[in-house]
Backbone as CSV, one residue per row, in Angstrom:
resi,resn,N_x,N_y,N_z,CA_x,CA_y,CA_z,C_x,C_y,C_z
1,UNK,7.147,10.786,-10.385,7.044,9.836,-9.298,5.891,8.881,-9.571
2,UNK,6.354,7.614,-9.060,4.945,6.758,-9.738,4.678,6.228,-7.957
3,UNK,3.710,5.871,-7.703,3.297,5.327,-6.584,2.422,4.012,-7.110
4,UNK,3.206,2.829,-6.636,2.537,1.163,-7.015,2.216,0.893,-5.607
5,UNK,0.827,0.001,-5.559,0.678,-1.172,-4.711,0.558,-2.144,-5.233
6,UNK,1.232,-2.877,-4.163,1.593,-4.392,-4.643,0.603,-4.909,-3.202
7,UNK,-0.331,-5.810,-3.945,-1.491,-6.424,-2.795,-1.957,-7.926,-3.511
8,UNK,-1.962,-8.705,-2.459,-2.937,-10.048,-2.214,-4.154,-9.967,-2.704
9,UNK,-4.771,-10.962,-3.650,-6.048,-10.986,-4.001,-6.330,-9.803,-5.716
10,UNK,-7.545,-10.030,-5.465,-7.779,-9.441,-7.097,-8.955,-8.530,-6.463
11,UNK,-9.284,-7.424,-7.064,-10.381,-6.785,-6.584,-11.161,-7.072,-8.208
12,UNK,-12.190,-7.199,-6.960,-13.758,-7.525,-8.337,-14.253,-6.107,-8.404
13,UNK,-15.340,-6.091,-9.401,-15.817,-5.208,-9.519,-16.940,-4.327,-8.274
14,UNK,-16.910,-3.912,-8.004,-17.687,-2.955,-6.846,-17.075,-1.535,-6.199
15,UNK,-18.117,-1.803,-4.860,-17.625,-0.253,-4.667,-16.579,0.033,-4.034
16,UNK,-15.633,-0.782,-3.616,-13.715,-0.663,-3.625,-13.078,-0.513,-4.450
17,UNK,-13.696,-0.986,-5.819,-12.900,-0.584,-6.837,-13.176,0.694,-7.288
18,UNK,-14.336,0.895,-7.432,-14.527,1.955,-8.061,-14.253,3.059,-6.758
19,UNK,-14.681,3.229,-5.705,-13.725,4.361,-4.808,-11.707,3.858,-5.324
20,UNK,-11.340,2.691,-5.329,-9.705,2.731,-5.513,-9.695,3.812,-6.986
21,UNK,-10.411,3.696,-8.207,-10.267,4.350,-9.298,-10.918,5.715,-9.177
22,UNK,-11.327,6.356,-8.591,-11.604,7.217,-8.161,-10.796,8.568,-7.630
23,UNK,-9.850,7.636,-6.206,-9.152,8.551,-5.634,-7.928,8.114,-6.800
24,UNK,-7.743,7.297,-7.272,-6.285,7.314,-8.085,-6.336,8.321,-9.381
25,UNK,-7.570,8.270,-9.821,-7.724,9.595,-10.702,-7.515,10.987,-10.673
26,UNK,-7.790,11.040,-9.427,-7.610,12.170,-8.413,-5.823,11.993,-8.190
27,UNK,-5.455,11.567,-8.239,-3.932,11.757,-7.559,-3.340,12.116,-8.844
28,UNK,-2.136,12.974,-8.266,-0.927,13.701,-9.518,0.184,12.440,-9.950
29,UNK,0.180,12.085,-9.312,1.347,10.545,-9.569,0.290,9.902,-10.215
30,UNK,1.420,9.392,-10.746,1.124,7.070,-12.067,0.821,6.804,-10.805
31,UNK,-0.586,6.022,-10.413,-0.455,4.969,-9.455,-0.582,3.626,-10.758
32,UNK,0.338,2.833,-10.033,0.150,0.993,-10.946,-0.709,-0.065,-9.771
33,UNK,-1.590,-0.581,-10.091,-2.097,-1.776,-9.112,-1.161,-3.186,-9.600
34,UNK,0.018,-3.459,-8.552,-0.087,-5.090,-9.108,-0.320,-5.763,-7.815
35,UNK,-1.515,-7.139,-8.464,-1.942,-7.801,-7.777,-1.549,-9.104,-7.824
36,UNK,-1.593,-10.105,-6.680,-0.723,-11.642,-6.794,-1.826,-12.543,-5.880
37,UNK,-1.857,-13.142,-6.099,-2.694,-14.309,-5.137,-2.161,-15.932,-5.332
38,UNK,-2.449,-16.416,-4.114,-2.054,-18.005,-4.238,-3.436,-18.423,-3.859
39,UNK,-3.293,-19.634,-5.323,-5.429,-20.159,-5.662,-4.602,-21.788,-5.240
40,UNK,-3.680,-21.914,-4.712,-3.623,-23.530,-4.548,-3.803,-23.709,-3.210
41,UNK,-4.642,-24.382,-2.960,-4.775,-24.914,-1.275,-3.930,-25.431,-0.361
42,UNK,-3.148,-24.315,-0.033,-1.966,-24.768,0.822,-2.137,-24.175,2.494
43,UNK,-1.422,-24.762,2.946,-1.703,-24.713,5.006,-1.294,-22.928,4.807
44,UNK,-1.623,-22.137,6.046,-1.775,-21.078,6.294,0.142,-20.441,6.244
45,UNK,0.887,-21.037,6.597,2.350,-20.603,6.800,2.955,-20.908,5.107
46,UNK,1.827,-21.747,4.458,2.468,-21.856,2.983,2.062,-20.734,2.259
47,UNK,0.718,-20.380,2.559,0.161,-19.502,1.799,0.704,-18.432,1.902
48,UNK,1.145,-17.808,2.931,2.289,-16.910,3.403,3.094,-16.598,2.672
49,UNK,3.822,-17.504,2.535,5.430,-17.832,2.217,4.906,-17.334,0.189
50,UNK,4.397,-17.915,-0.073,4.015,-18.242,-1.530,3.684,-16.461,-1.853
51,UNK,2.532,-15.952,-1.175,2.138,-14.320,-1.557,3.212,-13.950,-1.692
52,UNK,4.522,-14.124,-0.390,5.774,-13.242,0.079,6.263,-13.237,-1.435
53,UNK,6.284,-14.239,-1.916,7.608,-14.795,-2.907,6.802,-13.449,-3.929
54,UNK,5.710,-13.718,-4.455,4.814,-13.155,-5.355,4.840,-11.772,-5.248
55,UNK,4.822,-10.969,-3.532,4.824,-9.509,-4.239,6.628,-8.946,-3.694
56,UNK,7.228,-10.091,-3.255,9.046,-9.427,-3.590,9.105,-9.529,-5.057
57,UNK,8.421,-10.339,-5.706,8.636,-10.543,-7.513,7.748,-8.799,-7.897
58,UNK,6.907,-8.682,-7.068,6.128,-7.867,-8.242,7.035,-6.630,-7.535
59,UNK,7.869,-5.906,-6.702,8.227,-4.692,-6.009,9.546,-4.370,-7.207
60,UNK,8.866,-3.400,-8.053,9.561,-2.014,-8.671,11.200,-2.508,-8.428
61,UNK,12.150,-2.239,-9.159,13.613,-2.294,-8.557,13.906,-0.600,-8.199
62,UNK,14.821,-0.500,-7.294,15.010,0.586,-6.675,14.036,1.435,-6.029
63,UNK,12.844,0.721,-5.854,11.373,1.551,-5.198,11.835,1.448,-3.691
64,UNK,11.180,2.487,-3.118,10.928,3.208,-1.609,9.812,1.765,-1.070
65,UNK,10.095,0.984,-0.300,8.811,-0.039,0.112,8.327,0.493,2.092
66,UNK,7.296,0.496,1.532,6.212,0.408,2.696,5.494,-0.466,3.181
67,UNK,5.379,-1.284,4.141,4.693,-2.468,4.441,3.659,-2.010,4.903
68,UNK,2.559,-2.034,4.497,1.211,-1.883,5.825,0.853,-2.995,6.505
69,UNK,1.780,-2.958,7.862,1.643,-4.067,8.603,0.983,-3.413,10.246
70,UNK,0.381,-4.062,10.923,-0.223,-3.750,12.993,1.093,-3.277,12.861
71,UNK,1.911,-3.964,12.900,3.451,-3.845,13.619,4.085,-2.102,13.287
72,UNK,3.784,-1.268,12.126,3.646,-0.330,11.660,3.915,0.790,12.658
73,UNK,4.192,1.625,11.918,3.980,3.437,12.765,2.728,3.569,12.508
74,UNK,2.144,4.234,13.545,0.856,4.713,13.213,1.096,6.723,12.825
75,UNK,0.560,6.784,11.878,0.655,8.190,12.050,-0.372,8.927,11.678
76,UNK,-0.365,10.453,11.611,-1.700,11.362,11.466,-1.134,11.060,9.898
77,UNK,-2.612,11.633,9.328,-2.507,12.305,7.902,-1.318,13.405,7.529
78,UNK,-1.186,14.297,8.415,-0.111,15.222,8.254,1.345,14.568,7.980
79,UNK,1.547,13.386,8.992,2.308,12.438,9.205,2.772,12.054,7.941
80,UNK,1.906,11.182,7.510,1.849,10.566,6.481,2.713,11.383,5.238
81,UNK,1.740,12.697,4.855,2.149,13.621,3.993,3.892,13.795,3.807
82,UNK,3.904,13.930,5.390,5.532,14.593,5.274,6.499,13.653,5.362
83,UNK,5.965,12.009,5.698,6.767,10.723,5.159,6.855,10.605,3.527
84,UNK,5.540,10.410,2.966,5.761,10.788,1.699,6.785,11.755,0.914
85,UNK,6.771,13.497,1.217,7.167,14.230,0.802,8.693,13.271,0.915
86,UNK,9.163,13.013,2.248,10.552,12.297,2.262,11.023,11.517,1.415
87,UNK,10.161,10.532,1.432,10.500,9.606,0.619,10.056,9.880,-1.083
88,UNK,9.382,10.900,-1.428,9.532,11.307,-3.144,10.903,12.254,-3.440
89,UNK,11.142,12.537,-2.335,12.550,13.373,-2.017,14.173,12.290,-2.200
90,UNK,13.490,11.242,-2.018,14.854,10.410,-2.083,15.420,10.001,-3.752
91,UNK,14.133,10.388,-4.412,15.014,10.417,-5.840,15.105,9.031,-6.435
92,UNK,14.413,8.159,-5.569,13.791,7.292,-6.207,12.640,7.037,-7.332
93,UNK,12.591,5.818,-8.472,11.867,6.097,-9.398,9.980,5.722,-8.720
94,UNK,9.744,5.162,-7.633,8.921,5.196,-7.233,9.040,5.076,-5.468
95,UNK,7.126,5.096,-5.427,7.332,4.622,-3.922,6.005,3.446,-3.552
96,UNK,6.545,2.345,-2.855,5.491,0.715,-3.407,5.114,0.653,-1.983
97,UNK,3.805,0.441,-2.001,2.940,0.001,-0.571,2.478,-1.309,-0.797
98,UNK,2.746,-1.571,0.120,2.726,-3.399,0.115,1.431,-3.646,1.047
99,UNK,0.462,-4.172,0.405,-0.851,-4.657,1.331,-0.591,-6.332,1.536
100,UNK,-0.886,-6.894,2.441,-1.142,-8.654,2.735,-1.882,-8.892,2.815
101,UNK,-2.319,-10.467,2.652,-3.957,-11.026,2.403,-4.328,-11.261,3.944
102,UNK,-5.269,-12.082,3.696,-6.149,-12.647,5.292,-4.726,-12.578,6.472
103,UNK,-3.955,-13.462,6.053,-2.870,-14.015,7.012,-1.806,-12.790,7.431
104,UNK,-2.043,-11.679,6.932,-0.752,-10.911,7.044,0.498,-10.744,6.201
105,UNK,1.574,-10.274,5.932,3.147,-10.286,5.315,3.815,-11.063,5.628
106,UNK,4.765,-12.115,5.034,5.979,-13.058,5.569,6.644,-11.953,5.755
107,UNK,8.008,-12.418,6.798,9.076,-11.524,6.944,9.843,-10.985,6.092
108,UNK,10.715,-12.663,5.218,10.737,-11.191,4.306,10.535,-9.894,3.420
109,UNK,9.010,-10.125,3.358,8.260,-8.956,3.162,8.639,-7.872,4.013
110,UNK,8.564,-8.227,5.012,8.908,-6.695,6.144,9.822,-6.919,6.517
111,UNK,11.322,-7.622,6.069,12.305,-7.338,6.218,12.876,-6.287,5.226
112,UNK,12.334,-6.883,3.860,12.467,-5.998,2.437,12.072,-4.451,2.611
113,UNK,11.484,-4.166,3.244,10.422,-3.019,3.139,11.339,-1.740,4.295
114,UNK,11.699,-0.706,3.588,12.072,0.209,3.943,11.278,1.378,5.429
115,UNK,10.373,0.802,5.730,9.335,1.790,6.540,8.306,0.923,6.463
116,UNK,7.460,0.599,7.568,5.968,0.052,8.206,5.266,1.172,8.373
117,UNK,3.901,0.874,8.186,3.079,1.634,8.776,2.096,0.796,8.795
118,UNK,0.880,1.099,9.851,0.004,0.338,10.573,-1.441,1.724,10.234
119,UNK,-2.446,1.130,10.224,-3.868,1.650,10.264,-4.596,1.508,11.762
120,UNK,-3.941,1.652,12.382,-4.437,1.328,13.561,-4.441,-0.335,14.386
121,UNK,-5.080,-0.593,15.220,-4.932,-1.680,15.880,-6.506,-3.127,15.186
122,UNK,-7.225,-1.713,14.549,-8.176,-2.845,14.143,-8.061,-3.617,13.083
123,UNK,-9.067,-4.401,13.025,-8.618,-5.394,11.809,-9.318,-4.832,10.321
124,UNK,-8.624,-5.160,9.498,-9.492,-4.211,8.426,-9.488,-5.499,6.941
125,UNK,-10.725,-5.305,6.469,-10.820,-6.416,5.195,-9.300,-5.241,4.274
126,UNK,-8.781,-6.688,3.374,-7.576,-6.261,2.672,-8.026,-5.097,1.715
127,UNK,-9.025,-5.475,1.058,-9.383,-4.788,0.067,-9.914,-3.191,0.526
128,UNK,-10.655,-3.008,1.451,-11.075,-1.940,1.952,-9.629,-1.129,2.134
129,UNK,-8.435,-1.682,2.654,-7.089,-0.865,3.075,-6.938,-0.622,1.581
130,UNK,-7.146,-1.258,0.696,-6.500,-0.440,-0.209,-7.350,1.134,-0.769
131,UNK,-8.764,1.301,-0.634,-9.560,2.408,-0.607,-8.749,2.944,0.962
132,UNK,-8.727,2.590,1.219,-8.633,3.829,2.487,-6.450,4.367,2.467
133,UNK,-6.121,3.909,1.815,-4.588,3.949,1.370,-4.861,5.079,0.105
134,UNK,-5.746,4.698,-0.332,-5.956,5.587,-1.640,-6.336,6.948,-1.326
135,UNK,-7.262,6.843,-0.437,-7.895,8.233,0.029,-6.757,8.948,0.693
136,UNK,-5.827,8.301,1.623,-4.888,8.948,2.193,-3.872,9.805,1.597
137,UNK,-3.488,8.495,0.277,-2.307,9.309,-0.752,-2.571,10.598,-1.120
138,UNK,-4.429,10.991,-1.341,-4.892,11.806,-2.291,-5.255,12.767,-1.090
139,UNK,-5.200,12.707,0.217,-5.226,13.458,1.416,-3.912,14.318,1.562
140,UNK,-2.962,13.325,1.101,-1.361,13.476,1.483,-0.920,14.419,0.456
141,UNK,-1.588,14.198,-0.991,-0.965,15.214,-1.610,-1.883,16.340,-1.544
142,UNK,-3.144,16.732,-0.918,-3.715,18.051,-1.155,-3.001,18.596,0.445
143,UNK,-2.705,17.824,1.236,-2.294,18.971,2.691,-0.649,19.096,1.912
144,UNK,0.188,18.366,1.266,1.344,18.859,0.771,1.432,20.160,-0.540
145,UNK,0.067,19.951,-0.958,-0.405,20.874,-2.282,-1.112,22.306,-1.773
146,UNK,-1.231,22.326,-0.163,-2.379,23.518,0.694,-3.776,23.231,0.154
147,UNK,-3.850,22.672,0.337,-5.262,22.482,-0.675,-6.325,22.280,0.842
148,UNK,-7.437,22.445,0.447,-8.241,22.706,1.129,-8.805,21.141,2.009
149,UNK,-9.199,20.655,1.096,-9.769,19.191,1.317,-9.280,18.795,2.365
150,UNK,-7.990,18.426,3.105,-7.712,18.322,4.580,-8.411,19.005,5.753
151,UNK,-9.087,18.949,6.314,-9.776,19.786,7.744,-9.106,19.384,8.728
């Protein structure tokens, strides 16, 4: 099973990256980072539209898609785990979490996308969701593994 995110923007070097390489080291799955950004100065509904195009190009063929959008399920960690377990169960060659930049996902981003999920109601820098997505995966597989690290 490979687990990709497909996200807005480029992560620089610091301490998001290095917590993202961290917990991905830690995880039993290939995670792949692909990243897309639009550097041309276009109005806010273009810039949109342009990411959309960029990570439907970068999403795996036949992958499980997850949008992390507000609009989302919110769920526990346990939650999470046993969505996962589902969806590595479907026998698909992966499963792709889709992060959005400042502005959010175009639709058809979250029309494309098989399952939403939401981090809650607050607002969160893009880059930080992807450390805290990371920590979860690697949450998700030690409560699916009994592993202790879940409390």
């Amino acid at each position: 099973m490979n687990l990709v995110i497909a996200a807005v923007g480029r992560m620089k070097t610091g301490p998001e990256k290095d917590l993202f390489t961290t917990y991905a080291k830690r995880l039993n799955w290939r995670v792949e980072l692909k990243e897309v950004e639009e550097r041309r100065p276009l109005g806010a509904a273009e810039v949109i539209r342009s990411e959309g195009n960029k990570l439907l190009a970068a999403l795996p063929d036949n992958s499980w898609v997850v949008a992390l959008d507000r609009t989302g399920a919110a769920v526990s960690s346990e939650g999470l785990a046993q969505n996962l377990e589902k969806w590595i169960d479907l026998g698909r060659p992966s499963v792709t979490f889709v992060i959005g930049g400042a502005d959010g996902l175009d639709t058809p981003v979250l029309e494309r996308a098989d399952a939403r999920l939401s981090f809650g109601d607050l607002t969160w820098p893009h880059m930080l969701v992807r450390v805290m997505l990371m920590e979860q995966l690697y949450r998700a597989q030690c409560i699916l593994g009994g592993h202790p690290y879940h409390k």
